[in-house]
MMTF fields as JSON, N, C-alpha, C and O atoms, coordinates in Angstrom:
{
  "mmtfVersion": "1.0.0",
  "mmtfProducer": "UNKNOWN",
  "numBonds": 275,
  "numAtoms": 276,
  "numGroups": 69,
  "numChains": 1,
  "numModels": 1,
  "chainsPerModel": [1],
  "groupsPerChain": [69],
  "chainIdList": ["A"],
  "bondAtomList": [4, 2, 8, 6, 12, 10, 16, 14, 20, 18, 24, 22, 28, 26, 32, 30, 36, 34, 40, 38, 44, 42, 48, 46, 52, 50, 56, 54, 60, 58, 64, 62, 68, 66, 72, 70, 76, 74, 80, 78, 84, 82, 88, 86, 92, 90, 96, 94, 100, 98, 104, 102, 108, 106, 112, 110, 116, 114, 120, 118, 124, 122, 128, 126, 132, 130, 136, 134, 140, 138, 144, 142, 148, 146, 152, 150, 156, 154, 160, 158, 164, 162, 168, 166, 172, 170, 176, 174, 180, 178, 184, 182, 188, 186, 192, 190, 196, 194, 200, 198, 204, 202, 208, 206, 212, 210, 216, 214, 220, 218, 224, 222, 228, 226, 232, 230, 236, 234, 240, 238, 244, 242, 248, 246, 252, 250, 256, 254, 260, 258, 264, 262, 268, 266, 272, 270],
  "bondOrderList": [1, 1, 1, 1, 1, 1, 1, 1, 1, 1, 1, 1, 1, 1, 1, 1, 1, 1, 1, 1, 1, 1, 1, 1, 1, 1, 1, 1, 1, 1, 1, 1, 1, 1, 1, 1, 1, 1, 1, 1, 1, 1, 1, 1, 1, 1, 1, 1, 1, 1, 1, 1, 1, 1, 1, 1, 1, 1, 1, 1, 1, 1, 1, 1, 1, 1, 1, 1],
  "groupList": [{"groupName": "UNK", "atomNameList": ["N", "CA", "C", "O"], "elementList": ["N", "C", "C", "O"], "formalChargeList": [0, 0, 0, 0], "bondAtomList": [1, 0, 2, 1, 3, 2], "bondOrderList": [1, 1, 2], "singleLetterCode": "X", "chemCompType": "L-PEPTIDE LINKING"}],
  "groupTypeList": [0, 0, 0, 0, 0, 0, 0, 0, 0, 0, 0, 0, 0, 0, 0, 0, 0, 0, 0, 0, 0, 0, 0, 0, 0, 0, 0, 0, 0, 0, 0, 0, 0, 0, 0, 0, 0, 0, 0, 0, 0, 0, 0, 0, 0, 0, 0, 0, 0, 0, 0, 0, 0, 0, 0, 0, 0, 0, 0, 0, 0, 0, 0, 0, 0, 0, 0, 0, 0],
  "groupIdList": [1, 2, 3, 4, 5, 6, 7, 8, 9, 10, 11, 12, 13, 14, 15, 16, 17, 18, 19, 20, 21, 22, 23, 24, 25, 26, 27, 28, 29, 30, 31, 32, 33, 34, 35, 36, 37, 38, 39, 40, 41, 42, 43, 44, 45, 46, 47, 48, 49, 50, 51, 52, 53, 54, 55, 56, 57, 58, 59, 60, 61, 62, 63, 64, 65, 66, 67, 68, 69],
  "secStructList": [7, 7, 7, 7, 7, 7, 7, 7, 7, 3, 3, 3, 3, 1, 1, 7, 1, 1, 7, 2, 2, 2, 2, 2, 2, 2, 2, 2, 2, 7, 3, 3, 3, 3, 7, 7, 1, 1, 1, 2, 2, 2, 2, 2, 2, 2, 2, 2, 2, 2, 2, 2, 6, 7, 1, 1, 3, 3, 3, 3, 7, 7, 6, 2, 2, 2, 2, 7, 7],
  "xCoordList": [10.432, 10.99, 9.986, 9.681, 9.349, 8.723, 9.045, 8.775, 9.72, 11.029, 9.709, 9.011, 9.881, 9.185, 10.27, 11.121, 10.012, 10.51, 10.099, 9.214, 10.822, 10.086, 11.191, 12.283, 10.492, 11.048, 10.52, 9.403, 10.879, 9.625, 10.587, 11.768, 9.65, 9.792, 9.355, 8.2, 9.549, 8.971, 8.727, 9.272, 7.747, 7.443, 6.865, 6.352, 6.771, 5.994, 5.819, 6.626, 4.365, 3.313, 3.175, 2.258, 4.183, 3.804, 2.663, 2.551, 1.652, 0.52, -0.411, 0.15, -1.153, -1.491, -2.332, -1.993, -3.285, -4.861, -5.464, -5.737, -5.625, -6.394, -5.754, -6.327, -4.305, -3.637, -3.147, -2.332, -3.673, -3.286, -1.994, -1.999, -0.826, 0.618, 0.312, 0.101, 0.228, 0.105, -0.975, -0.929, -1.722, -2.678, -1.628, -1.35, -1.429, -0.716, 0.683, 1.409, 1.136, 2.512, 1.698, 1.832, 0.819, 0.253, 0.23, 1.25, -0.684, -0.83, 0.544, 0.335, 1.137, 3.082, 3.276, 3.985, 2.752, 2.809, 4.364, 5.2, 3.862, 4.806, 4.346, 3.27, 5.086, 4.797, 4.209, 5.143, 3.351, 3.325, 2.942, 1.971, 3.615, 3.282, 2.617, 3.268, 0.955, 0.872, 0.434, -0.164, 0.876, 0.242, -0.226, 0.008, -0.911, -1.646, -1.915, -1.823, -2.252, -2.523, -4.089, -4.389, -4.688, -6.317, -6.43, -5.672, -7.87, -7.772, -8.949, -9.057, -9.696, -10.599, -9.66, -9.907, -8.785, -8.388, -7.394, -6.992, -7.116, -6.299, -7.595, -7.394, -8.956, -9.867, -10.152, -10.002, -10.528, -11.129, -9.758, -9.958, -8.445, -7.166, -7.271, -6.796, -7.844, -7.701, -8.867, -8.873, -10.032, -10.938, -11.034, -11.462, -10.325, -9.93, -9.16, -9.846, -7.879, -7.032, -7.829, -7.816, -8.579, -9.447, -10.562, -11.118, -10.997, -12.066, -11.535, -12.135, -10.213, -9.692, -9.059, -9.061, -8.559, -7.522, -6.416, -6.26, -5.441, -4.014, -3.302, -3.524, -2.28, -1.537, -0.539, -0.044, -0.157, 0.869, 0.318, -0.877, 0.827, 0.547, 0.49, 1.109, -0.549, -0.809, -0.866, -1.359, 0.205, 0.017, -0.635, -0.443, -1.461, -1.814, -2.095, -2.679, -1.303, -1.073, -1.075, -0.112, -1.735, -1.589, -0.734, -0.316, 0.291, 1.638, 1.811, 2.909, 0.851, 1.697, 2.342, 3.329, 1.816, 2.1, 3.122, 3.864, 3.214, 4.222, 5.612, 6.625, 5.576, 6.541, 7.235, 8.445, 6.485, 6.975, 7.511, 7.713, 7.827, 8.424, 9.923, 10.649],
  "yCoordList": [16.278, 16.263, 15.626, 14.454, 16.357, 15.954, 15.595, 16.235, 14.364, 13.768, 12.809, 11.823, 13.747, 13.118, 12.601, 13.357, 11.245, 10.682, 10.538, 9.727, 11.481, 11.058, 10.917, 11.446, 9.548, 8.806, 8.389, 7.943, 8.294, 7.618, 6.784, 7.031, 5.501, 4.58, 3.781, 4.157, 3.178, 2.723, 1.264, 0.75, 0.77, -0.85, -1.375, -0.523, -2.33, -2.892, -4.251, -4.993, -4.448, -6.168, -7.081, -6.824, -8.282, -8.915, -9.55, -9.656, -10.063, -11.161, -9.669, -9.421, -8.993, -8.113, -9.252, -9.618, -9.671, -10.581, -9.259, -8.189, -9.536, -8.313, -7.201, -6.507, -7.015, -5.809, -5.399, -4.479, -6.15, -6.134, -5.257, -4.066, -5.977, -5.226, -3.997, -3.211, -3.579, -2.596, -1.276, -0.057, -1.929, -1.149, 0.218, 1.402, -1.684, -0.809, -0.455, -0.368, -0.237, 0.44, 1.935, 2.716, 2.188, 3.441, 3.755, 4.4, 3.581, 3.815, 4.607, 5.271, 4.446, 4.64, 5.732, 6.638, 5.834, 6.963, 6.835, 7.613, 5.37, 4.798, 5.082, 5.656, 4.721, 5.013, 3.341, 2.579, 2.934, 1.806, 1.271, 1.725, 0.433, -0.581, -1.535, -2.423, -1.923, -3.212, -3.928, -3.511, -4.913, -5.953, -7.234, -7.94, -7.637, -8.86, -9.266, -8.497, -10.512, -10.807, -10.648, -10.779, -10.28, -10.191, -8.606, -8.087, -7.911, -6.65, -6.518, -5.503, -7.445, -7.323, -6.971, -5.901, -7.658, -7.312, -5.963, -5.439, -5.558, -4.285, -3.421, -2.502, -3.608, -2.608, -2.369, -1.292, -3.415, -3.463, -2.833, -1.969, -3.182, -2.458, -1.158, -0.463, -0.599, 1.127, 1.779, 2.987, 0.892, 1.157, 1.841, 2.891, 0.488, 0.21, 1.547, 2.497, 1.923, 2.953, 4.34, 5.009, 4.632, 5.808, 5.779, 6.843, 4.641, 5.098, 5.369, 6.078, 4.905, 4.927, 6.656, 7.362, 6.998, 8.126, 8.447, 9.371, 7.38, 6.82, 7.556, 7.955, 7.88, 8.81, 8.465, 9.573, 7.98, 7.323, 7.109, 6.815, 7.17, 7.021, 5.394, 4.54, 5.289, 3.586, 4.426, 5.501, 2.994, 3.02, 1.384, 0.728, 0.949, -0.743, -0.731, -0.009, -1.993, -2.571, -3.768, -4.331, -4.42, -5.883, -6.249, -5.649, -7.404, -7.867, -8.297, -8.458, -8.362, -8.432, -7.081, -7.054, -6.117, -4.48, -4.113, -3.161, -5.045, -4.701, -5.074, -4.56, -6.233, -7.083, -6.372, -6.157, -6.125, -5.023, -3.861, -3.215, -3.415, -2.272, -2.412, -1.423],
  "zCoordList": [27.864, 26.542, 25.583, 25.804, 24.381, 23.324, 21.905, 20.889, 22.034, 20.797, 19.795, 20.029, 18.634, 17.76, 16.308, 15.838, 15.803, 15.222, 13.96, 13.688, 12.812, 11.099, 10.771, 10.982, 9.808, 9.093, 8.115, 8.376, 6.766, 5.704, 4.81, 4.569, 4.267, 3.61, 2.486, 2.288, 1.916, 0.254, 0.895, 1.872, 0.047, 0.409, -0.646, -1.371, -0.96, -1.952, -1.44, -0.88, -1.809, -1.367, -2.693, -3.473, -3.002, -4.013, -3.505, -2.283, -4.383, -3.532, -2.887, -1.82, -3.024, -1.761, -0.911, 0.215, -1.504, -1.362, -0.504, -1.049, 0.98, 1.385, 2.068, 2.908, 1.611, 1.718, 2.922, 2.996, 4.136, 5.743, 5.695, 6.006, 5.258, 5.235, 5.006, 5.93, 3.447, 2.655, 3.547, 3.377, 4.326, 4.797, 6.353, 6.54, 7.24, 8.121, 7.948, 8.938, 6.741, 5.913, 5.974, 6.916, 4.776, 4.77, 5.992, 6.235, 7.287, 8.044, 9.191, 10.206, 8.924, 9.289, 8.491, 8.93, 7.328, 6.786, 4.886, 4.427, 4.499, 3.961, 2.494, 2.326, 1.459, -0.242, -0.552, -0.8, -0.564, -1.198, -2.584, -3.188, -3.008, -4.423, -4.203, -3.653, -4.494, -3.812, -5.219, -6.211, -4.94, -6.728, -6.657, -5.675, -7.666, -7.302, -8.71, -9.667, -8.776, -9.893, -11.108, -12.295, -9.76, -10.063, -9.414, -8.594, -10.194, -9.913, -8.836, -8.147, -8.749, -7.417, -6.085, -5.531, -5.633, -4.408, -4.394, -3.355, -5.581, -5.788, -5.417, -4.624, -5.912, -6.125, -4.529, -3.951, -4.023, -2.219, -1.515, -0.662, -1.794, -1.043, -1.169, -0.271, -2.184, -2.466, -1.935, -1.699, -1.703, -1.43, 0.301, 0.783, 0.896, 2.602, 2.402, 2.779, 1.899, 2.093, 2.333, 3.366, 1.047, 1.084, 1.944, 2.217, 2.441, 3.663, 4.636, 5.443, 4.921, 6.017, 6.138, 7.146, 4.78, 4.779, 5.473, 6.271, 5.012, 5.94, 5.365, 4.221, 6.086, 5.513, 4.569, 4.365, 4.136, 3.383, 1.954, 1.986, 0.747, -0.986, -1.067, -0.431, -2.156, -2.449, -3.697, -4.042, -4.474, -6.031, -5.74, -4.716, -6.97, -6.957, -8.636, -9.444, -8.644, -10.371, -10.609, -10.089, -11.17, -11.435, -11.678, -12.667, -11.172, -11.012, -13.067, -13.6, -13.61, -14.863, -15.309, -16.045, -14.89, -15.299, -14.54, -14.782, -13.356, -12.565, -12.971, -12.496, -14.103, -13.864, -15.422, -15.491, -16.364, -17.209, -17.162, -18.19, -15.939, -15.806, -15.972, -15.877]
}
Protein backbone atom coordinates (compact mmCIF):
# COMPACT_ATOMS: atom_id res chain seq x y z
CA UNK A 1 0.00 0.00 0.00
CA UNK A 2 1.34 3.51 -1.20
CA UNK A 3 -0.62 6.11 1.23
CA UNK A 4 0.50 9.47 0.54
CA UNK A 5 -0.48 12.31 2.80
CA UNK A 6 -1.27 16.20 1.56
CA UNK A 7 -1.86 18.54 3.61
CA UNK A 8 -1.02 22.31 3.50
CA UNK A 9 -0.64 25.07 5.92
CA UNK A 10 -0.10 28.88 6.66
CA UNK A 11 2.57 29.92 9.29
CA UNK A 12 4.00 32.94 10.13
CA UNK A 13 7.71 33.69 12.11
CA UNK A 14 7.56 36.84 14.30
CA UNK A 15 11.43 37.52 15.09
CA UNK A 16 12.62 35.37 11.87
CA UNK A 17 16.63 36.19 12.81
CA UNK A 18 17.91 33.24 10.65
CA UNK A 19 14.63 31.81 9.56
CA UNK A 20 15.45 28.01 10.71
CA UNK A 21 11.48 27.61 11.37
CA UNK A 22 10.37 29.46 8.33
CA UNK A 23 12.92 27.50 6.30
CA UNK A 24 11.87 23.93 7.38
CA UNK A 25 7.96 25.16 7.15
CA UNK A 26 8.66 25.84 3.34
CA UNK A 27 10.33 22.80 3.16
CA UNK A 28 6.83 20.76 4.20
CA UNK A 29 5.63 22.57 1.56
CA UNK A 30 3.87 25.50 3.80
CA UNK A 31 2.74 29.44 2.85
CA UNK A 32 4.95 31.43 4.97
CA UNK A 33 5.01 35.13 6.52
CA UNK A 34 8.26 35.64 8.04
CA UNK A 35 9.05 39.24 9.73
CA UNK A 36 11.62 40.86 11.49
CA UNK A 37 12.44 43.97 12.42
CA UNK A 38 15.60 44.60 10.32
CA UNK A 39 15.71 43.77 6.58
CA UNK A 40 19.13 42.04 6.51
CA UNK A 41 17.89 38.81 7.92
CA UNK A 42 14.60 38.98 5.78
CA UNK A 43 17.15 39.45 2.79
CA UNK A 44 19.57 36.17 3.75
CA UNK A 45 15.94 34.14 4.64
CA UNK A 46 14.81 34.64 0.95
CA UNK A 47 17.98 34.18 -0.18
CA UNK A 48 18.43 30.43 1.79
CA UNK A 49 14.72 29.71 0.39
CA UNK A 50 15.64 30.32 -3.32
CA UNK A 51 18.91 28.49 -3.26
CA UNK A 52 17.42 25.90 -1.74
CA UNK A 53 14.03 25.88 -3.97
CA UNK A 54 11.62 24.54 -1.19
CA UNK A 55 8.58 24.02 -2.07
CA UNK A 56 6.39 26.03 -0.15
CA UNK A 57 5.68 30.32 -0.79
CA UNK A 58 7.74 32.84 1.50
CA UNK A 59 6.28 36.25 1.69
CA UNK A 60 9.02 38.42 4.18
CA UNK A 61 8.13 42.03 5.51
CA UNK A 62 9.48 43.99 8.09
CA UNK A 63 7.37 43.58 11.24
CA UNK A 64 6.54 47.38 11.08
CA UNK A 65 4.69 46.69 7.61
CA UNK A 66 3.54 43.80 9.15
CA UNK A 67 1.96 45.28 11.98
CA UNK A 68 0.00 47.84 9.71
CA UNK A 69 -1.92 45.55 8.06
Amino acid sequence: MNASINFSFKCQEIGCGSGLPSLCALALGAEVVATDLEELPLQLLQAAADAQELPGSLEVMQASEFFRL
